[in-house]
Wavefront OBJ file of the C-alpha trace (Angstrom):
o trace
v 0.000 0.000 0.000
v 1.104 3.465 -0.447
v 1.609 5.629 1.999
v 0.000 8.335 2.962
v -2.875 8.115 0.800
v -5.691 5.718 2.703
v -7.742 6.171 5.916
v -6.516 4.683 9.240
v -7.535 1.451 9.797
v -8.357 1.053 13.507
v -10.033 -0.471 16.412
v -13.806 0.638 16.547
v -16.305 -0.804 18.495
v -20.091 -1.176 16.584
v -22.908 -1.219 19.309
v -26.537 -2.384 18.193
v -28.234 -0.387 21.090
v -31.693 -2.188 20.305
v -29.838 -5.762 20.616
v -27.702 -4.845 23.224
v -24.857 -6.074 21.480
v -21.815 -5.019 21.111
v -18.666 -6.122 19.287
v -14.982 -4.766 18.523
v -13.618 -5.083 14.774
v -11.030 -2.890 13.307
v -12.541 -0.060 10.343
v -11.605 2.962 8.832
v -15.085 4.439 10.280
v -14.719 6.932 12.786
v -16.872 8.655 15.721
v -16.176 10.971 18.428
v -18.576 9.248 20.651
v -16.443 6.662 22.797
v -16.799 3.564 24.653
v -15.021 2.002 27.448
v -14.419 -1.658 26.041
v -14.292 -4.824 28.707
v -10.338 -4.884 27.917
v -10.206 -0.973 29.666
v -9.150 0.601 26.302
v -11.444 2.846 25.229
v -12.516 2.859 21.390
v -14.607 5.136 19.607
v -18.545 3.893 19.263
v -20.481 3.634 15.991
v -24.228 2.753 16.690
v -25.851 0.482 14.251
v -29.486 0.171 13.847
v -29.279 -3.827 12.845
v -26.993 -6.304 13.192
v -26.458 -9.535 13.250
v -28.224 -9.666 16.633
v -31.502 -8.309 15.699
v -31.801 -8.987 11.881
v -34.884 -11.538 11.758
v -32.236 -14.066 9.254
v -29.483 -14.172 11.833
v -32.043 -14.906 14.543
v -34.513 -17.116 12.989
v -37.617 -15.143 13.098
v -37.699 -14.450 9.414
v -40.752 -15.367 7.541
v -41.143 -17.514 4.317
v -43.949 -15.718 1.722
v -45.565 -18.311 -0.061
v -46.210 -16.776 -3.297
v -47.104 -19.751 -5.384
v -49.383 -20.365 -2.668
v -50.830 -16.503 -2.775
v -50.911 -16.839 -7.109
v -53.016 -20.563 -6.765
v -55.380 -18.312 -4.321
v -55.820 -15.684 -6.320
v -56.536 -17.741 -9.518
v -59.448 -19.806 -7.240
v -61.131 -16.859 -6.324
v -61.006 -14.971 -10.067
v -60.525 -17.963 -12.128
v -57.331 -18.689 -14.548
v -56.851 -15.605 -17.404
v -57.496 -16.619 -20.923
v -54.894 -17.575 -23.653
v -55.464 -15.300 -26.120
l 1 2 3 4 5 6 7 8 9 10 11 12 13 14 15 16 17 18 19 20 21 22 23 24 25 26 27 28 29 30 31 32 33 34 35 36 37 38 39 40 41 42 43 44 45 46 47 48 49 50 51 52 53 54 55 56 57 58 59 60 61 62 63 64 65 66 67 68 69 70 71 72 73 74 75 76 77 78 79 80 81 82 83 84
C-alpha cells in the first residue's frame, strides 16, 4: 500500500443499542462518541441500527412468503386468465 494516501484502519467498536450487542472489529469508520471496552481501552462507538443480533435471518424469526401459494389463491377466487 502506499503511503499516505488511505484512511486509518483502527479499532472501533459497533454497538446495536436495540440488541444490546456489542462487538470490537477494526474499520476505517470513525466517531467521536467513545466507549469504554471490557479490555479498559477505550474505542470510539459507531451505533448500528441492525446487526447480526436483531436482523430476523441471523435470529430465525424471518418469515417464508408463499407466493405460489398466494398466485393458486388468487386464480381460485377470479378464475385462470385466458390464452389469447
Amino acid at each position: 500500500m502506499q503511503p499516505g494516501i488511505h484512511p486509518a484502519y483502527e479499532p472501533v467498536v459497533f454497538r446495536d443499542r436495540a440488541a444490546d450487542f456489542a462487538f470490537l472489529t477494526r474499520s476505517t469508520a470513525t466517531s467521536d462518541a467513545t466507549v469504554e471496552w471490557t479490555d479498559g481501552n477505550t474505542y470510539p462507538v459507531i451505533d448500528v441500527e441492525i446487526s447480526s443480533a436483531s436482523h430476523p435471518f441471523y435470529t430465525g424469526t424471518a418469515r417464508v412468503l408463499d407466493t405460489a401459494g398466494r398466485v393458486e389463491r388468487f386464480e381460485r377466487r377470479y378464475g385462470k386468465r385466458e390464452a389469447r
